[in-house]
C-alpha positions in Angstrom: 144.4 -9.1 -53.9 141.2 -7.5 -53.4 139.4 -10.6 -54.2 140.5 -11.9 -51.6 139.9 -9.0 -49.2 136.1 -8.8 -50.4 136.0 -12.9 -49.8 137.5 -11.9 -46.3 134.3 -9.1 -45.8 131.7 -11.4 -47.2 132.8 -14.6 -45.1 132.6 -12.0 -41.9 129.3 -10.6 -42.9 127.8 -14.2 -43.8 129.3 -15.9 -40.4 128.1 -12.7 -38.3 124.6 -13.2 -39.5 124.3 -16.5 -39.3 125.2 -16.2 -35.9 123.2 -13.4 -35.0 120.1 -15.3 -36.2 120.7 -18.4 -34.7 121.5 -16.1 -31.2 118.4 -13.4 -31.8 116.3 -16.4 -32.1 117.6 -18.0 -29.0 116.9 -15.1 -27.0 113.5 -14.6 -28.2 112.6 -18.4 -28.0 114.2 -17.7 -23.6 112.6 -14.1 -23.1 109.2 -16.3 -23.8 110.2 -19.1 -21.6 111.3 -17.3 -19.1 108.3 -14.7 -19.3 106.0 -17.8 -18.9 108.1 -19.5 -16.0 108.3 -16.3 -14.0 104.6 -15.1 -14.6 103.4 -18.8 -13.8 105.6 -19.0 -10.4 105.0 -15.2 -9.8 100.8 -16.3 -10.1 101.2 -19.1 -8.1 102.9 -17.4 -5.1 100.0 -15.4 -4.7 97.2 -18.2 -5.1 99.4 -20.0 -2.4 99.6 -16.3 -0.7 95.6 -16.0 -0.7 94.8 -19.8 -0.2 96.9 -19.4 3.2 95.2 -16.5 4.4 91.9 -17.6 4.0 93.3 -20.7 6.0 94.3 -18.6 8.7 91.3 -16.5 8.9 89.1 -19.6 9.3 91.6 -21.1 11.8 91.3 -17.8 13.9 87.1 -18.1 13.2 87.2 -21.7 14.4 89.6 -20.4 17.2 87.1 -18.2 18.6 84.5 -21.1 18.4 86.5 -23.6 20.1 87.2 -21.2 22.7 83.4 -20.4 23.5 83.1 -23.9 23.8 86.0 -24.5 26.2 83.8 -21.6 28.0 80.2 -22.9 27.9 82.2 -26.1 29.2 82.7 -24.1 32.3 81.0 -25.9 35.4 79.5 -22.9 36.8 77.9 -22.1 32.8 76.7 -25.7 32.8 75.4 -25.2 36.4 73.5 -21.8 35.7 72.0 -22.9 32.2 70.4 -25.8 33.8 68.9 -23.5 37.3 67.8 -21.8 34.0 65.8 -24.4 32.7 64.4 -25.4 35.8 62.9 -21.7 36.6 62.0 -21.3 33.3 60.0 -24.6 33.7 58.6 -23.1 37.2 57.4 -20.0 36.3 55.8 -21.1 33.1 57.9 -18.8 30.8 58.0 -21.4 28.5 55.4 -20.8 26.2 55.5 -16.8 26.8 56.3 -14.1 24.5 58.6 -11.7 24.2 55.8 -8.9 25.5 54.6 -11.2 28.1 58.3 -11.7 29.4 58.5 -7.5 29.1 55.3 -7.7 31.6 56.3 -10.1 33.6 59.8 -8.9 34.0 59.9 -5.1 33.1 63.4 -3.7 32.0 65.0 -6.8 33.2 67.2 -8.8 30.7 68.5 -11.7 32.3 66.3 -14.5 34.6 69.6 -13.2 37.4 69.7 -16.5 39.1 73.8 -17.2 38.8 75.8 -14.8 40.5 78.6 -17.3 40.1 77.9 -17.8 36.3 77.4 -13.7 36.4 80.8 -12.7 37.9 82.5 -15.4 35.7 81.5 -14.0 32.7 82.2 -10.4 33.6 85.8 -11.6 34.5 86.1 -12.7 31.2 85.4 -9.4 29.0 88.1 -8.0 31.7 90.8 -10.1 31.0 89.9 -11.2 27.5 89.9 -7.4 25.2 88.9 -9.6 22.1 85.6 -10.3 24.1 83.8 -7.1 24.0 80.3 -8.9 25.1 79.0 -12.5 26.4 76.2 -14.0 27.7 73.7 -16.9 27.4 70.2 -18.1 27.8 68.9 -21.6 28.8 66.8 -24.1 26.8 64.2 -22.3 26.0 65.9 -19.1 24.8 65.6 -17.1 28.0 68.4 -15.2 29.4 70.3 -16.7 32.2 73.3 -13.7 32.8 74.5 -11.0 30.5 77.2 -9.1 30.7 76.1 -6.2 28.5 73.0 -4.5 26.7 70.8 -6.8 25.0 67.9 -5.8 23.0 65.3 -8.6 24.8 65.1 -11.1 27.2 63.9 -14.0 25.0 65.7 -15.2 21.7 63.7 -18.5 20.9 62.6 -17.0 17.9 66.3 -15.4 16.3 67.7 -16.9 13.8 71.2 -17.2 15.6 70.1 -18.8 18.9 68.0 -21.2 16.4 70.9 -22.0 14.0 73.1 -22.9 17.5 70.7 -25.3 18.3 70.5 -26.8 15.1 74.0 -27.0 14.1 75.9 -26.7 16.9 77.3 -23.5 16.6 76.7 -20.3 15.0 79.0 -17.0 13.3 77.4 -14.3 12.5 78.4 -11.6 10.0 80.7 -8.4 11.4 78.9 -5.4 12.7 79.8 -1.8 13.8 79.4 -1.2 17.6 78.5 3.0 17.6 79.3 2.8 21.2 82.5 2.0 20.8 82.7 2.7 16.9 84.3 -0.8 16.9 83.9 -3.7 14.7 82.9 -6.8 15.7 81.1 -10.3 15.2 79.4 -12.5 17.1 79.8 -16.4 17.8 77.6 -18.6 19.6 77.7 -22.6 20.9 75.5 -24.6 23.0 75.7 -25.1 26.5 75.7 -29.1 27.3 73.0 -30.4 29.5 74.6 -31.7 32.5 74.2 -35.5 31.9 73.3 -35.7 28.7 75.7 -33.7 26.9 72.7 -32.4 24.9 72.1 -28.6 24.1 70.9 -27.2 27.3 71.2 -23.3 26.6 73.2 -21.5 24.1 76.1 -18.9 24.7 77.1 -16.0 22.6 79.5 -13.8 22.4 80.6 -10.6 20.5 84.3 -10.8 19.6 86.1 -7.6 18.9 86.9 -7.8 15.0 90.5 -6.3 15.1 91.7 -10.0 15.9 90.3 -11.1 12.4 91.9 -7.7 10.5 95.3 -8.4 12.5 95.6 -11.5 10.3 95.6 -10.2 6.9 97.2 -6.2 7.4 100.4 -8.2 8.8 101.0 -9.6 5.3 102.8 -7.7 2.9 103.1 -7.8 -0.7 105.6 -5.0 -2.2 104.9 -1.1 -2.0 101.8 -1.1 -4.1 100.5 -4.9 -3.0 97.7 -5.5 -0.9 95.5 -8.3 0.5 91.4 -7.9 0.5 89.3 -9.3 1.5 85.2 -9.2 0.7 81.9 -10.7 1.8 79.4 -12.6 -0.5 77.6 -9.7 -1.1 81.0 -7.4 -1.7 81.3 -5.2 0.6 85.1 -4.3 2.0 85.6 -6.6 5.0 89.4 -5.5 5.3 91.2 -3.0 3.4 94.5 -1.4 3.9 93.0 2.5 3.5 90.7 3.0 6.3 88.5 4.6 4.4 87.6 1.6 2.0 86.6 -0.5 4.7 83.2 -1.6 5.1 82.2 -0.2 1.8 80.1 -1.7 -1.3 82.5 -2.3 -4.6 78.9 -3.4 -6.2 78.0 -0.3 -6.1 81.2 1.0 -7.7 81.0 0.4 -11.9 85.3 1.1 -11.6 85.1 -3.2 -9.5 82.8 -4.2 -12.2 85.5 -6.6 -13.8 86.8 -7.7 -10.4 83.3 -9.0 -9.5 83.0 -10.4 -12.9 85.9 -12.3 -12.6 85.2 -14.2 -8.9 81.3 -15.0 -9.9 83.1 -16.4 -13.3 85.0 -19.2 -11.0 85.4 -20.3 -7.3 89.4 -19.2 -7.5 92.0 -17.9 -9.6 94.0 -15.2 -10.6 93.4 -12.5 -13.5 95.0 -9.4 -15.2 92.0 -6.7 -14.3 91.9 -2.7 -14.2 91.3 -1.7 -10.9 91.6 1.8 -8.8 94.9 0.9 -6.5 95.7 3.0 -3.6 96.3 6.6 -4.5 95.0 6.4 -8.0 91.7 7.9 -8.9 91.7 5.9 -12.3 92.1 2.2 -12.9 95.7 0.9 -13.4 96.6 -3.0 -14.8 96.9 -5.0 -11.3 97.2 -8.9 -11.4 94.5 -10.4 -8.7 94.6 -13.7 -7.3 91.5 -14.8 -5.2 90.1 -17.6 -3.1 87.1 -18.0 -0.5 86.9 -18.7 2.5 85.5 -22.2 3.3 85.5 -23.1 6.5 87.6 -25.7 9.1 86.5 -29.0 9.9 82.4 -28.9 11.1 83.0 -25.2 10.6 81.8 -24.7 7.0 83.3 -20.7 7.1 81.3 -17.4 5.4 82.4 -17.4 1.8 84.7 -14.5 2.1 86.4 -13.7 -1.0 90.4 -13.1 0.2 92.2 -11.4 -2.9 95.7 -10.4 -3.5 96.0 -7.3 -5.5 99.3 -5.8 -6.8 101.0 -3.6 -9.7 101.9 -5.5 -12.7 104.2 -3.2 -13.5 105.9 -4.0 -10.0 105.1 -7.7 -10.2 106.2 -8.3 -13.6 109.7 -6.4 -12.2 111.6 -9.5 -12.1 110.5 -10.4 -15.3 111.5 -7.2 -17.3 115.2 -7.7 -15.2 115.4 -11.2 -16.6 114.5 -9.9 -20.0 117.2 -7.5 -19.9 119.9 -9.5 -18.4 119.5 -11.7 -21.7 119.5 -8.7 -23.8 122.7 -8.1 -22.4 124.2 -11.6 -22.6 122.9 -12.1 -25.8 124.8 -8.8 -27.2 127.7 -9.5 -25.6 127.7 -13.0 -27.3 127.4 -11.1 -30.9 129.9 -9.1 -29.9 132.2 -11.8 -29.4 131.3 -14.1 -31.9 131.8 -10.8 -34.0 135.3 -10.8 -33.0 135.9 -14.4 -33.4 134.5 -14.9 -36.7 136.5 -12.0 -37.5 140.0 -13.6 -36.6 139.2 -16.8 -38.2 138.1 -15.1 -41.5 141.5 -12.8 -41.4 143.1 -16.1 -41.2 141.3 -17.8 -43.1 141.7 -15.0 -45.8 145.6 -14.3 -45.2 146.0 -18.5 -46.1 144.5 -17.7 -49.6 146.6 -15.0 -50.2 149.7 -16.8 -49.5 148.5 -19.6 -51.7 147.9 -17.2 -54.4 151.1 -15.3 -54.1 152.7 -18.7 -54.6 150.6 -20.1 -57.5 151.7 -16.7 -59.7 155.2 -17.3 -58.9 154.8 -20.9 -59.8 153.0 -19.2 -63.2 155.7 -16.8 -64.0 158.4 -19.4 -63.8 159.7 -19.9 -60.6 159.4 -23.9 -60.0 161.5 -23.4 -56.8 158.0 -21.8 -55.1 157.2 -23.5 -52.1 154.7 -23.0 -49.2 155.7 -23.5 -45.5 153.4 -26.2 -43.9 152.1 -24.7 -40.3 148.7 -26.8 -40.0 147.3 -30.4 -40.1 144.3 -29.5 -41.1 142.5 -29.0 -44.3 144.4 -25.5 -45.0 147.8 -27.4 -44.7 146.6 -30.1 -46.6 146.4 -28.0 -49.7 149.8 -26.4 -48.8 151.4 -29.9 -49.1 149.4 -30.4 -52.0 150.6 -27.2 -54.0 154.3 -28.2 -52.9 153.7 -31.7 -54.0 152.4 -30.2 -57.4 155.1 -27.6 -57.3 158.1 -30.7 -57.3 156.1 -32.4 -60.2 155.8 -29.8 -62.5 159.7 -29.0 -61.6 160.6 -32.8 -62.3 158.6 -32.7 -65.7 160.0 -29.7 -66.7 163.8 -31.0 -66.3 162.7 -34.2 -67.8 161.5 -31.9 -71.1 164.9 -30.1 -70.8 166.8 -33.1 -71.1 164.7 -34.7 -74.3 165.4 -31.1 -75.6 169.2 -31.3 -75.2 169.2 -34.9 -76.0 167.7 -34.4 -79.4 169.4 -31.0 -80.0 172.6 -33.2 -79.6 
């Protein structure tokens, strides 16, 4: 009997770990699978985050173009760049300097020969707050009307007013405006001659940079996520800590690796040690960058736009995924524990019945029979020891009666 109980154990034991290996290897083989699917979608929800808001801040860049354009389209801009010209023309200020202009002129900016164009303009930074400053200048570089302090009357020889002429328009870099402590950058397009359509004059104007930050500190990415961006030469264009902004991170050794990793390739996302937030030391962060490249004719400043955020937090739904099939796979032990169990108890308790009957049959009793309950390979033998029980019962009476037959 204790045979069979020890078969019972052993058939429990080797079942259980059979199944335990073939279920501990299944949730290894999906914790890695689903690490690598959740990690890959996780990675590419950010590239798509940081590829969408450099798309929007060069929509918003190309926006402020187009709109200086719709401006400098203006009849009475048209009108005054080309009264420009013509004075410019008449008084021989063509071929004048900027000291000769200062002579000439004095403290006077602007040539003043547009009241129209003048007034227009000055409505403009009224109702428009993103325009903190506009004016514009003629063909020759020479300021027509002005709305605000300029440094000079002639700009034939800056590199802005140049690259407008050339390229058809022109974005310069932000700058801080002490006056106002305000951020801001500047935008420039040609004025169209009259007939021609050709650059006639060129008009600028300083947009108020808030518009620009507005686009990125509206996106959020968890409670330790943030979006940043940088120009080419790294310093903090928008950061959501004040106090960041408008720094240099190449002057920083702690954004060594972040640096290293966007002049390694144009886009992508990396595990890096960086300071986040709060933190005064480095902490693991995944980062996902792009650049900025531009819209249409528009080829954009190479801003690097990056998505920074935990790993601990964004690796969250990972760890939860990895513990949900802890659980399901311990649970499945469990019950094919239970199972295995049950059908070894049964299993076990058929043997013991079939032995019980086979010493009976041994000690004599040829009337031992087994009650068939199954079809299947257990009743089988059942109906086999009852079919070997009747033989040995008929061969036994037929040796009683050659006994009898000779003893008589």
């Amino acid at each position: 009997m204790r045979r069979f109980r020890s078969i019972q154990a052993e058939l429990i034991l080797a079942f259980t770990a059979i199944v335990t290996v073939v279920i501990g290897v299944a949730i290894v083989v999906n914790l890695v699978a689903t690490r690598k699917i959740v990690e890959k979608a996780i990675r590419e929800d950010l590239d798509q985050t940081v590829r969408r808001t450099a798309e929007r801040i060069d929509g918003a860049l190309y926006g402020k173009i187009s709109e200086l354009r719709n401006i400098a389209s203006t009849p009475s801009i048209i009108e005054a760049a080309e009264l420009g010209r013509k004075k410019s023309e008449y008084m021989g200020l063509t071929k004048v300097d900027n000291e000769g202009l200062k002579r000439r002129f004095g403290k006077s900016k602007m040539l003043n020969i547009s009241p129209k164009a003048l007034s227009y303009l000055k409505k403009l930074v009224d109702r428009n707050q993103s325009i903190l400053d506009i004016y514009f200048t003629d063909i020759y570089g020479i300021n027509v009307a002005v709305t605000g302090p300029v440094t000079k009357l002639g700009h034939w020889d800056d590199f802005w007013w140049n690259a407008t002429m050339k390229s058809g328009h022109f974005l310069g870099s932000f700058e801080l405006i002490e006056s106002s402590n305000r951020y801001s950058f500047s935008v420039a397009v040609p004025i169209p001659h009259p007939q021609t359509g050709k650059p006639n004059g060129v008009l600028k104007a300083i947009f108020d940079f808030s518009d620009i930050e507005s686009i990125v500190n509206k996106i959020q990415l968890g409670s330790s996520g943030r979006i940043v961006t940088y120009s080419p030469d790294y310093q903090v264009i928008t950061h959501p800590i004040k106090t960041m902004r408008y720094s240099m991170i190449s002057q920083d050794d702690a954004f060594a690796p972040l640096i290293d990793a966007i002049e390694s390739t144009e886009a992508g996302s990396f595990n890096l040690d960086l300071p986040l937030h709060n933190a005064s030391k480095p902490s693991p962060l995944i980062v996902s960058f792009t650049r900025t490249s531009g819209l249409k004719e528009f080829k954009g400043l190479g801003w690097i736009v990056t998505a920074q955020i935990s790993e601990e937090e964004l690796l969250a739904p990972v760890q939860q995924a990895e513990s949900f099939i802890l659980l399901v796979g311990a649970g499945t032990i469990l019950l094919s524990s239970v199972l295995i169990g049950i059908i070894s108890w049964r299993f076990a308790r058929h043997i013991r019945r079939l032995t019980r009957a086979t010493e009976r049959l041994g000690r004599g009793d040829l009337d031992t029979r087994l009650t068939v309950t199954t079809s299947n390979e257990l009743g089988q033998l059942d109906f086999a020891f009852n079919e070997m029980a009747r033989s040995l019962k008929a061969a036994m009476e037929e040796i009683e009666a050659i006994v009898q037959y000779v003893a008589d």
